[in-house]
N, C-alpha and C positions, 0 to 999 in steps of 0.2 A: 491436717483436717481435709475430708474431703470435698471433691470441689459440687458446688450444691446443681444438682440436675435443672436444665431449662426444660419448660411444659412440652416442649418438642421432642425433644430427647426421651423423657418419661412413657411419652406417649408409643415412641418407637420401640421400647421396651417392653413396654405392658403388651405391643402388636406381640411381639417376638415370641412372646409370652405365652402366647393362645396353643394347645395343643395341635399338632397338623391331624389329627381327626375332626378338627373344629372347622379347617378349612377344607377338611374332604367331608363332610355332610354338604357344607354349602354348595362343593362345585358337584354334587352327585344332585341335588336339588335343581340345578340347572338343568337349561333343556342343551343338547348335542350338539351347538350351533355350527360347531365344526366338525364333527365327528365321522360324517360318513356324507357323502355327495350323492347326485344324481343316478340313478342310473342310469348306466351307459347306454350312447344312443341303438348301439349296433344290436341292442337285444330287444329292441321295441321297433312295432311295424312303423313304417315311413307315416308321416302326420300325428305318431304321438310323442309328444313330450314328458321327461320327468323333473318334477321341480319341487321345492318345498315352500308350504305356506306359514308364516311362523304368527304365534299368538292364537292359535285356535283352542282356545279352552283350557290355555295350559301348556299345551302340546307343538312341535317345530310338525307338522304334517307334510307327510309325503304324497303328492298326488301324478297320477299322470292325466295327462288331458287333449283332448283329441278337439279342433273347431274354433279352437282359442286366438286363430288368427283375424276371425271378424268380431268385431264388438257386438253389441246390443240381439245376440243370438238369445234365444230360450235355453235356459240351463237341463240337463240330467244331470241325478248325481247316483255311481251305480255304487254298491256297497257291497265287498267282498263277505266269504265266511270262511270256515274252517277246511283244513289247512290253506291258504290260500294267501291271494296277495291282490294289488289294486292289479300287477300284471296279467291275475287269471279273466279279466275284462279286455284285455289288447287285441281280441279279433272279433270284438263287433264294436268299437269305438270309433272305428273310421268311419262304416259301412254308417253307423248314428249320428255321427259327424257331414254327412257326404249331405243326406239330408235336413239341414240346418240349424243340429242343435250345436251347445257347448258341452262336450262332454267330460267329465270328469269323476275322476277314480282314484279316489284315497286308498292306502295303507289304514286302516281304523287302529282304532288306539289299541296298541299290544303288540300293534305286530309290524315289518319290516323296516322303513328308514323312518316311518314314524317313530318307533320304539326299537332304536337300533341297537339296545343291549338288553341281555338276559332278562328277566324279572322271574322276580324272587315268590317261591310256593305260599311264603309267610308276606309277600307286600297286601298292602290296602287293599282288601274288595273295591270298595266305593267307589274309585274311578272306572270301573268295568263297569257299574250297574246300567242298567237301563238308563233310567234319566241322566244320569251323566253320559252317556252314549249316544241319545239323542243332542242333548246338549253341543258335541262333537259335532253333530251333523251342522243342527243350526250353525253354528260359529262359523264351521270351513262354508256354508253358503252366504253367511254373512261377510268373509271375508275379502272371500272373492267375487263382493260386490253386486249379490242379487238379493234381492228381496223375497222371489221365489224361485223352486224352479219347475218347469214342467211335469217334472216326474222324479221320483225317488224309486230306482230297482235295487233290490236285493237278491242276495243268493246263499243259500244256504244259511248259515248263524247270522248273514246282514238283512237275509228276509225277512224275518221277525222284527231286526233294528227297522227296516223299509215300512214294516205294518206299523210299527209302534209311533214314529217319524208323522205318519200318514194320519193316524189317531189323534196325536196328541195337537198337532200344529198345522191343518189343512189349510190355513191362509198359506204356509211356504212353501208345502208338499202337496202340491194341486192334483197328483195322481201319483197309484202304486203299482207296482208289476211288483210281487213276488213269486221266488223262483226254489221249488225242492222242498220247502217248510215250510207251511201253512203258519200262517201268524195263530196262535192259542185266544187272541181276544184279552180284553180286559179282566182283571181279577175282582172279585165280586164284594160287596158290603152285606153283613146282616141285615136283610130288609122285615119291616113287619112286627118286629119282637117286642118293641113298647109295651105291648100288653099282654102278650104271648107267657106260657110257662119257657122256663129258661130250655135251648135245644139240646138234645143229646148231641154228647161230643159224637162227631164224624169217627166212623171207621178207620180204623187202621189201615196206612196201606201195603200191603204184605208184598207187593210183585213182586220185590225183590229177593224176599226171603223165598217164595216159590221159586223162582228163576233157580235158585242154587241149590232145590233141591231135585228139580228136574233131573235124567239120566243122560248124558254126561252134564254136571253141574254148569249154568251158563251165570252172566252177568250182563246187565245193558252198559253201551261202548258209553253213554254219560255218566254214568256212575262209576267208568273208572278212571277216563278224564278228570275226575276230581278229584283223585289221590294224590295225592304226594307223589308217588311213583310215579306215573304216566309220563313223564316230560323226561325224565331221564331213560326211560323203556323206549323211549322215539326216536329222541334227540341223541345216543349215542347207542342206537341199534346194532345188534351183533352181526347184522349183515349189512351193515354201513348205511350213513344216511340216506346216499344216493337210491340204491335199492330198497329201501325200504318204502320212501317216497316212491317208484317206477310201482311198489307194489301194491300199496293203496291206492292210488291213483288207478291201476289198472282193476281192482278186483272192485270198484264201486264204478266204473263205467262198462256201457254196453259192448265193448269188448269182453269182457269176460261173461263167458254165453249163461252160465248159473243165475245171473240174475235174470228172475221172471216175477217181478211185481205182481203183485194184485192185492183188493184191499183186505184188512184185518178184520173181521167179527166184532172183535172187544179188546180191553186190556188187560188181558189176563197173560198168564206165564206161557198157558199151553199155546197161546196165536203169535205173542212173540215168538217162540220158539222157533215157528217160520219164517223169522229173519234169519238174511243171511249173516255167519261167524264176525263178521266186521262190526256189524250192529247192534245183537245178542251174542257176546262173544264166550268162549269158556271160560270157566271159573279161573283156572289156574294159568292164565294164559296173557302178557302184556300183549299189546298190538301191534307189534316187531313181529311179535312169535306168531301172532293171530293170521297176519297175512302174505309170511315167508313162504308159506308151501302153493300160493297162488303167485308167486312170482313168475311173470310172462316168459319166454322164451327171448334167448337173442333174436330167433328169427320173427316171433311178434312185436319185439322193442323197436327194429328196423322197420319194419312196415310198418310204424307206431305215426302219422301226421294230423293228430291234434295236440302232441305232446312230444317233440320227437325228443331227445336227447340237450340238444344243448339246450333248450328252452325250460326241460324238466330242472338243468342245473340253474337257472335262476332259482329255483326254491331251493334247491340243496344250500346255494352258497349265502340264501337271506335266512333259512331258515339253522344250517352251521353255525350261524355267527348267534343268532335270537336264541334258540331253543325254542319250545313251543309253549311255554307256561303263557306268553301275554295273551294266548288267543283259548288256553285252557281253562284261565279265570274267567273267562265267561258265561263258562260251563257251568260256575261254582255259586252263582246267585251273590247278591251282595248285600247287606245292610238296610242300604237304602231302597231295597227292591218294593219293601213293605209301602212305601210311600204313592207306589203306583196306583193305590187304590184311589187316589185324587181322579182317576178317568173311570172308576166304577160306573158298567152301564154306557159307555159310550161307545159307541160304531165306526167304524171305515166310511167315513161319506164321499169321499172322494174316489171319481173312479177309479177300478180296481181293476186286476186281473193277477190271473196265476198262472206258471211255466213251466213244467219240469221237463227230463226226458222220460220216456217211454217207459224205459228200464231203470229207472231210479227207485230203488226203494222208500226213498225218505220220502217222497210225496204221501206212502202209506203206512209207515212207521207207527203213527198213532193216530189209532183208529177214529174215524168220523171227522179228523180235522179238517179235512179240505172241504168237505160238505157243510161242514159248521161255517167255515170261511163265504164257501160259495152263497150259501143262504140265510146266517143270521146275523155273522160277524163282520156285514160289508152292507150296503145299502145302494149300492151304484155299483154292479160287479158288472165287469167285460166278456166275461167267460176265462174258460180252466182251457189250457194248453198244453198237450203229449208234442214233445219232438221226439220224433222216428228214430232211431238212431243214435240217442243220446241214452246215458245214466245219469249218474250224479253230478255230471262237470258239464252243462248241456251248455252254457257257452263259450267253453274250449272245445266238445266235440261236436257239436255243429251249430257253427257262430252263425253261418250263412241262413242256413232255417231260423233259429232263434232270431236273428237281425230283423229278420221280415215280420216274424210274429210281432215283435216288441214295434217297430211302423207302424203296422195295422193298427195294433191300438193306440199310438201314440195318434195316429190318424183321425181316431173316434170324439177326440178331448175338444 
């Protein structure tokens, strides 16, 4: 007869029992606690630090922080965008630092030791949306102990987080500097119709089908960001990651002399067209392919000092490991985007200001937005700032300039 099981025993079994896909959902459900460490001090200017803040919204966050050594300072919090990292902040963090804030520069959710593995083309929108993104923000300022901070800057995909941040929650984001992309404003509600005949549906919008019937056939670089494809057309580029990285980075800043801004008419096919190949890109073309043939010279790489070489392989070896899908789901709108209409109608009250470079395209991308910015979408605006010298990376190509601009106004508050 056999001998009858004690509850303890049973219990040990029934564990034994559980499928190991049951205990790998669980520890893939986990946040990385161990996973991947600091970065290393040797690739960060003297006075910044990298460290991780855990419990932010979910998330183990990776920030670096410049000022952290005296207490009770005024907080910034600057917010990276695409492709990028909290490290493309590392040369005016000090300079922001030197005059007595706390500065602080997260990895945002998607992307480097915050989200130190792959994500997947099929994961969750939802945690990318807006409001969970701002949500993001609040937390890590909650976290680390402020109730506000002085200022929320943006750049590029975190300019829009910066304006949205600045909208939604002005008791904790007491001013904005956006930098490259005009924040679009809040999305609007039916107004009026109570007693109205019911509206004609809106127009179709064709751009894109015009775009592709244009001669040579193009496509906008956001709508292919949202393929399935993109992340692998980047991420294991035929002319390797490192170069392909040297060559986007070079063909959207003022080194590469083709770029000459100026603003758009309208949004039609025929005035995008006048983007440059990175932004309306060919039909049949991923963006490995799109901006191999603008790959700089060795002797332009070497005389390369806003980005020289070992500092470009920080992205190489964070972006290696990631792939770029956490930072491409942004691109892809989310579920809960729909919800944003809770701020229909509401303004920038807090004062504002805007940054690009010179030679940036994206300030003019889509037509009328900074002007919309400047005068309907803000109510306390600072003024609109060109750095000289700069494209689309204005501060890694000139921190020095942009440093000063962002005092000035930080000056004004």
């Amino acid at each position: 007869m056999p001998h009858p099981l004690s509850r303890r025993e049973l219990l040990g079994l029934m564990a034994a029992a559980v499928p190991a896909t049951m205990g790998a959902r669980v520890v893939s459900a986990q946040q990385p606690s161990t996973a991947i460490g600091p970065l290393p001090s040797s690739v960060l200017p003297a006075g910044v630090r990298s460290r991780f803040v855990d419990n932010v919204n979910g998330l183990r966050m990776h920030v670096l922080e410049a000022g952290y050594e005296t207490p009770g300072r005024p907080a910034l919090l600057l917010v990276h965008g695409y492709p990028e990292l909290a490290f493309s902040w590392r040369k005016v963090m000090v300079p922001l630092a030197t005059a007595g804030y706390h500065v602080v520069a997260p990895d945002v959710r998607g992307y480097g030791r915050t989200t130190p593995a792959p994500v997947s083309y099929d994961a969750d929108l939802r945690p990318f949306g807006t409001l969970n993104r701002i949500k993001d923000m609040l937390a890590l300022v909650s976290a680390l102990g402020y109730r506000s901070v002085a200022a929320v800057i943006g750049h590029d995909q975190g300019s829009p987080l910066a304006g949205w941040c600045a909208c939604a929650r002005p008791d904790v984001f007491k001013a904005v500097a956006m930098m490259s992309a005009p924040w679009g404003g809040t999305p609007s509600l039916p107004f009026n119709t109570a007693d109205s005949p019911r509206p004609a549906a809106a127009a179709p919008d064709t751009i894109y089908d015009d775009l592709a019937r244009l001669t040579p056939p193009r496509k906008h670089y956001q709508r292919y960001y949202q393929t399935r494809e993109a992340n692998e057309n980047m991420w294991h580029a035929k002319q390797g990651l490192h170069d392909f990285l040297r060559a986007y980075y070079h063909v959207k800043s003022a080194d590469w002399k083709e770029n000459r801004p100026a603003p758009l008419s309208a949004r039609t096919a025929a005035e995008w067209a006048k983007l440059p190949r990175y932004y309306v890109m060919d039909l049949d073309l991923g963006m490995a392919e799109q901006v191999a043939p603008d790959m700089p010279t060795p002797a332009q790489i070497a005389a390369n000092r806003w980005l020289p070489d070992p500092e470009l392989r920080v992205y190489t070896e964070e972006y290696g490991r990631t792939g770029f899908q956490g930072g491409l789901n942004g691109y892809r709108g989310s579920p809960s985007d729909v919800d944003l209409q809770v701020f229909a109608g509401r303004t920038i009250d807090v004062p504002a200001t805007f940054m690009g470079g010179r030679s940036d395209w994206g300030v003019h991308q889509n037509p009328g937005a900074l002007e919309r910015l400047e005068k309907t979408l803000t109510t306390n605006y600072r003024g609109t700032h060109l750095v000289d010298g700069a494209g689309h990376w204005v501060q890694q190509e000139q921190p020095e300039a942009l440093s000063r601009s962002l005092l000035d106004f930080l000056r004004t508050l």
